[in-house]
N, C-alpha and C positions, 0 to 999 in steps of 0.2 A: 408818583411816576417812577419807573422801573428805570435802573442807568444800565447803561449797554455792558454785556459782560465781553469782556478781552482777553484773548486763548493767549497762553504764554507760551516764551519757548517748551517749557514740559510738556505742556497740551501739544505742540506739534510735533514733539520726538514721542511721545507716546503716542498717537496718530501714524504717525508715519512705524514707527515699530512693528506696531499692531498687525497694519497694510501690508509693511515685509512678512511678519510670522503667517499669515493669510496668505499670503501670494507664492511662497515656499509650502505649504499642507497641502491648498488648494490646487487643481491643473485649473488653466486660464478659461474655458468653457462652466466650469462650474463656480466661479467667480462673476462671468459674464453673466451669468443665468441668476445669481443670488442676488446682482446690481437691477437688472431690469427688475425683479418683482419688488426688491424696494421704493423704486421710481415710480411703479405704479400702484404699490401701498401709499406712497406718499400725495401724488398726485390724487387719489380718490380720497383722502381724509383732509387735501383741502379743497376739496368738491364740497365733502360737505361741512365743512365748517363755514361756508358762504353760504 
């Protein structure tokens, strides 16, 4: 059985880092546009994993 992994503070200051450097290169339309086709990559891969 697999134990649950748990994001530490590094994981969320490297997260949120990330998110800032992205969101400073990035204008907000092209950010908004990279988020929906994630959502819908992610949504159809667990389409068919079912």
């Amino acid at each position: 059985m697999r134990g649950k992994k748990r994001c530490t503070a590094g994981g969320y200051c490297a997260a949120f880092g990330a998110g800032l450097l992205i969101a400073t290169v990035f204008p907000p339309q092209c950010i908004l546009i990279f988020a929906a086709a994630a959502l819908v990559f992610l949504g159809c891969s667990r389409v068919r994993i079912r």
